[in-house]
C-alpha positions in Angstrom: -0.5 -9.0 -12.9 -1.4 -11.4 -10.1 -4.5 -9.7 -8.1 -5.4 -10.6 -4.6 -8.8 -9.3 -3.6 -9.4 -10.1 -0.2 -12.9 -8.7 0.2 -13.9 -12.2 -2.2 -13.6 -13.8 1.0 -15.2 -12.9 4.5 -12.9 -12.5 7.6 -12.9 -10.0 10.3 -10.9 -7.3 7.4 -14.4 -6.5 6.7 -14.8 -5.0 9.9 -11.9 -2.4 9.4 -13.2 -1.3 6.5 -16.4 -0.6 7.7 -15.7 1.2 10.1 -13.0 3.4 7.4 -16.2 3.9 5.3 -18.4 4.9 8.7 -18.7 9.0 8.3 -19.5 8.7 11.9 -16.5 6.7 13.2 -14.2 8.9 11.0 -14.6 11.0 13.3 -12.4 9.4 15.5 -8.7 10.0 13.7 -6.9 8.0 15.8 -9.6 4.9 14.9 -9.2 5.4 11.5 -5.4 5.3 11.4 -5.6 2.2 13.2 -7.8 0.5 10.9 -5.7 1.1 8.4 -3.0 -0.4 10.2 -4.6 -3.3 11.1 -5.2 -3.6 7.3 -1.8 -3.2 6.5 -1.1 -5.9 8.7 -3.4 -8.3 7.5 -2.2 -7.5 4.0 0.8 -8.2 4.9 0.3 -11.4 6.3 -1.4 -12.7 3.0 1.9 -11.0 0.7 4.2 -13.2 3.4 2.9 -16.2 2.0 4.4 -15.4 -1.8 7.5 -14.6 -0.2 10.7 -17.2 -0.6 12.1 -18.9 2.6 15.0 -20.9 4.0 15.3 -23.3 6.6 17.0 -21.8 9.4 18.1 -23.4 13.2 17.1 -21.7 16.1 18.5 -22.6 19.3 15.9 -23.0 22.3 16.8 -23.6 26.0 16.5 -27.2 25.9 17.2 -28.4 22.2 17.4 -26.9 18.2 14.2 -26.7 15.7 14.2 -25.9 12.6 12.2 -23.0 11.1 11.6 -21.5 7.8 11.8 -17.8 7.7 11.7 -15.4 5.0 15.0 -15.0 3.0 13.7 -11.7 1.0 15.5 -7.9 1.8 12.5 -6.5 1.5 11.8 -2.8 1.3 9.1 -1.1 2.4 7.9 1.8 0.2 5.0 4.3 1.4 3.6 7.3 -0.3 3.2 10.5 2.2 1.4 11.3 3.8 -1.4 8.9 3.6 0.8 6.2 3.4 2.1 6.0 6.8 -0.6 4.2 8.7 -0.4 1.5 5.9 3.2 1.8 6.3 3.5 1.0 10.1 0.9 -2.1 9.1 3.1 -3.4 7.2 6.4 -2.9 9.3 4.6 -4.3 12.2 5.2 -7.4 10.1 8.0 -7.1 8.1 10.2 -5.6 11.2 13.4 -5.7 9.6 12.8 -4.8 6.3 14.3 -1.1 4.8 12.2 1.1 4.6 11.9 4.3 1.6 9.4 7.2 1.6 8.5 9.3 -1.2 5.3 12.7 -1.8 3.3 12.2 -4.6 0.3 14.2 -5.3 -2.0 15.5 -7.8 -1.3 18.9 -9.5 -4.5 20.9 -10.8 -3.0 23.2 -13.3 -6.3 24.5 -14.6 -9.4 22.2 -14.7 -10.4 20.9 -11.5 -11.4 18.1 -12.6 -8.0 17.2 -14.6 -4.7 16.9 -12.9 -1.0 15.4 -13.0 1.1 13.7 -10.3 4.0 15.6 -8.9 6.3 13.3 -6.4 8.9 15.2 -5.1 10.9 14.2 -1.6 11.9 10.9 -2.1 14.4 8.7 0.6 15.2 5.1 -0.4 17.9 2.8 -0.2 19.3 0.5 -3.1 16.5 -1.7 -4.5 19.1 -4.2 -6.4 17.7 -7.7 -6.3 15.6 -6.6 -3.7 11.6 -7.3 -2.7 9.9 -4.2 -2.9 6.5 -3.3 -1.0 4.9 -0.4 -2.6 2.3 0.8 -0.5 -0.5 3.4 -0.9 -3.9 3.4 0.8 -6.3 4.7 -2.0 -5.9 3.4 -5.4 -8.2 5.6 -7.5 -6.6 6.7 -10.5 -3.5 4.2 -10.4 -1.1 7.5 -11.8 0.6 7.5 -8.2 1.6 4.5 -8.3 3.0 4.2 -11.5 4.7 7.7 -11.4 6.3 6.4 -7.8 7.7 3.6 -9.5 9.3 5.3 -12.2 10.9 7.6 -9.4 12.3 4.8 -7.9 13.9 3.3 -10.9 17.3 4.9 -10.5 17.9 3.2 -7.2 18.3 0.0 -9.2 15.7 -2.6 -10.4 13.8 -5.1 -7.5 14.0 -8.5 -7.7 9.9 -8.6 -7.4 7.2 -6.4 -6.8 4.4 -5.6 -4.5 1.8 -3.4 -4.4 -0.2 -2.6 -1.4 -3.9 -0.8 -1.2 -6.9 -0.7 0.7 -8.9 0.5 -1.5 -9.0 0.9 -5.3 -11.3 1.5 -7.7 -12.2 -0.8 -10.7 -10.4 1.8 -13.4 -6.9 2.0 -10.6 -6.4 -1.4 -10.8 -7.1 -1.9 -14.7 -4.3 1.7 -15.4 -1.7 -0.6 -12.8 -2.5 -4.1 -14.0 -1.6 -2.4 -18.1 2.0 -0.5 -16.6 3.1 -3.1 -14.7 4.9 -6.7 -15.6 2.7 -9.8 -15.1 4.5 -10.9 -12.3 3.7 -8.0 -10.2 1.3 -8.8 -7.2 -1.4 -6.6 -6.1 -2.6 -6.6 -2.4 -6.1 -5.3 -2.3 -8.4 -5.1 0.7 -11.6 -4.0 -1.4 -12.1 -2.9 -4.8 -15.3 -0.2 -5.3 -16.9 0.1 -8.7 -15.6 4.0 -9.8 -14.1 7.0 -10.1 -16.4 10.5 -9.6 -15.9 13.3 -12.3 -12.8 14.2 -10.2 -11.5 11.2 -9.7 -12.5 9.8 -6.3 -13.3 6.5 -5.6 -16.8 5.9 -5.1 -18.5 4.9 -2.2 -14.7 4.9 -1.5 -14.2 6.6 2.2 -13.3 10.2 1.5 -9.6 11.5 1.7 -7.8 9.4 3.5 -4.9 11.8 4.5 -7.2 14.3 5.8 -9.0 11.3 8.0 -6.1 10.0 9.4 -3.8 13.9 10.1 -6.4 16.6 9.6 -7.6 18.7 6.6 -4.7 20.4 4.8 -4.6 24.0 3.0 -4.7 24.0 -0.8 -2.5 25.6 -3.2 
């Protein structure tokens, strides 16, 4: 698996996820969401560069140039409901790429500290020779986003794949980088040293779903 960690190098992303980890400016739900959009975006930005392109003519008002753009279909895959924020990152870029949503979350049958992931709605379009994006903020454990890819594997098989995080910790991306190919890329904003007893990314930033829409009931 090809890894980009783009905390190795200092930009203004740093800044975003500050201010995620900030229990005082995660009080602000609206601020937060928007950091991880801008993440998104900037993720996005860096995956772009992987992409393949063709040379295409664009007509101006007083001549022709000639541009490369991407030549990828490229779908867009988040994981609800903390996904979407990331998600709209990402489309902000990729504007005309199709887009696929799918629930996957962890099951506590009796241990609390023990669980399995459940997906259940899933909406996607044919991924048949196309570029897929997988996105999902946190990558703690790495199960969601190998169980989302296995739930996507009846809509055909992707020419290449992407996955998207903002933060993951050390023992996600070793479970992802062992169940996926080697030529799957990893996006990565920041990658924290571990998982807690019940498998929460630490420092991490806390739930991102209930930071970004509100605190939900349990089952």
């Amino acid at each position: 698996m090809h890894i980009h960690n783009l905390s190795l190098k200092n930009s203004i992303l740093n800044t975003f996820i500050a201010e995620m980890r900030d229990v005082d400016i995660q009080k602000d739900a609206m601020r937060f969401r928007r950091n991880i959009e801008r993440t998104g975006e900037i993720l996005g930005y860096e995956l772009s560069q992987s992409l393949q392109y063709k040379s295409t003519s664009t007509k101006t008002p007083l001549g022709e140039v000639s541009t490369s753009l991407i030549s990828d279909d490229i779908v867009l895959c988040s994981i609800l409901r903390a996904g979407v924020p990331l998600h709209n990152g990402l489309l902000n870029y990729f504007d005309t790429s199709e887009n696929a949503f799918i629930s996957a979350y962890r099951h506590h049958k009796h241990n609390p500290e023990s669980f399995e992931i459940i997906v259940e709605y899933l909406a996607c379009p044919t991924l048949e020779g196309k570029t897929l994006i997988l996105a999902d903020p946190m990558l703690a454990t790495g199960q969601s986003m190998v169980a989302t890819f296995e739930a996507l594997k009846p809509f055909g098989t992707p020419k290449s794949l992407h996955l998207v995080s903002v933060i993951g910790a050390q023992e996600g991306v070793g479970y992802v980088s062992k169940h996926f190919d080697s030529e799957t890329h990893l996006w990565i904003a920041t990658v924290d040293e571990k998982l807690n007893e019940k498998g929460y990314i630490v420092p991490g930033l806390g739930d991102a779903g209930d930071l970004a829409f509100g605190e939900k009931l349990q089952n």
